[in-house]
C-alpha positions as CSV (number, residue, x, y, z in Angstrom):
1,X,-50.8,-14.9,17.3
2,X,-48.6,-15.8,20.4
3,X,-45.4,-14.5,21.1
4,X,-42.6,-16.4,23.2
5,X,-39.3,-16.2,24.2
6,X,-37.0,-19.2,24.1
7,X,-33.7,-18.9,26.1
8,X,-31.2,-21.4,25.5
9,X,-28.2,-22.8,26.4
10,X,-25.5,-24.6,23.7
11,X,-22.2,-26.7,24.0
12,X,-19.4,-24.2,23.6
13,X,-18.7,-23.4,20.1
14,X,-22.1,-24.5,18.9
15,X,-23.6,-20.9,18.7
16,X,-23.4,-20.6,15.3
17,X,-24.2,-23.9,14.1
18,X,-27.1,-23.4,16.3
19,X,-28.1,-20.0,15.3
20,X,-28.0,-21.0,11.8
21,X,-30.6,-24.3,12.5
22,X,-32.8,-22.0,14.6
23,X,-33.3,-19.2,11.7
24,X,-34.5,-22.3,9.5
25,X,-37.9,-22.5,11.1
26,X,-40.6,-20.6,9.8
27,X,-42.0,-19.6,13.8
28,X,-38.4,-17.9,14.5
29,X,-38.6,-14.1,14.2
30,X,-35.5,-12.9,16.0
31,X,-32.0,-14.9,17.4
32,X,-29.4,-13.0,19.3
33,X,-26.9,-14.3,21.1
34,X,-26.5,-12.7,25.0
35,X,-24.3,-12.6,27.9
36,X,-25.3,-14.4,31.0
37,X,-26.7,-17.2,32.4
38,X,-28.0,-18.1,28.6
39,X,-26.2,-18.7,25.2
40,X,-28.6,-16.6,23.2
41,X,-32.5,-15.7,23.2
42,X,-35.2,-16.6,20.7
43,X,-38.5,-14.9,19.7
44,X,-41.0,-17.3,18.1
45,X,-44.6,-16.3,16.8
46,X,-47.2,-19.0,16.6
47,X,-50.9,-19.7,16.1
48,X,-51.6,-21.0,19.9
49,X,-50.1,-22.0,22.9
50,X,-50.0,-25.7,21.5
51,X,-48.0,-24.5,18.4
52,X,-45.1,-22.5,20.6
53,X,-44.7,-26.0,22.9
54,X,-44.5,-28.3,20.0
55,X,-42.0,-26.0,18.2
56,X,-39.9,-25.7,21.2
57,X,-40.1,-29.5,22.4
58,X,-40.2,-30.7,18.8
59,X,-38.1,-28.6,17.1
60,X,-35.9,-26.2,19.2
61,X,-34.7,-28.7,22.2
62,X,-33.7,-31.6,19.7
63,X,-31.5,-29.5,17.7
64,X,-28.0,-31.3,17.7
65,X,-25.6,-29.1,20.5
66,X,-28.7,-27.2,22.5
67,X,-28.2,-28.4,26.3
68,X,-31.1,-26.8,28.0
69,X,-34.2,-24.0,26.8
70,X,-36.6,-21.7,29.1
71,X,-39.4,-20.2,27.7
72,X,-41.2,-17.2,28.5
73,X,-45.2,-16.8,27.3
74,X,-45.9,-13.5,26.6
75,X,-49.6,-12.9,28.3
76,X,-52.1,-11.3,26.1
77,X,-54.4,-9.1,27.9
C-alpha cells in the first residue's frame, strides 16, 4: 500500500460540501480541515503510485469548489 497526503485548497464556504464528496471515495482514510496556507488535508491509501495520481487528478481535483491540491508521497524504505 501507498500512503499520500493531499492538501487542498476550496472556494470559501465549500469545506463542507467538499469534505463530505471527499469521504465518499473508498482511497480516503482521514479529512481534517487546518489553518494555513491550505483548506484542509487528506490521507489516501492506494495499491501504487499510479492509483494515488489517478485518484487525485481523476477524482480529488475535479470535485466541484476544490481550487488547487499538493500532494505529498510518503517514501517507503
Amino acid at each position: 500500500m501507498t500512503d499520500a497526503y493531499v492538501m487542498l485548497n476550496c472556494e470559501l464556504g465549500a469545506e463542507a460540501e467538499v469534505i463530505e464528496q471527499l469521504t465518499e471515495l473508498e482511497q480516503v482514510v482521514d479529512v481534517f480541515e487546518t489553518i494555513g496556507t491550505h483548506d484542509m488535508m487528506v490521507k489516501l491509501q492506494a495499491e501504487n503510485f499510479e492509483k494515488i495520481r489517478e485518484i487525485v487528478s481523476w477524482n480529488i481535483q475535479k470535485l466541484k469548489n476544490v481550487r488547487a491540491t499538493s500532494t505529498l508521497i510518503k517514501k517507503d524504505n
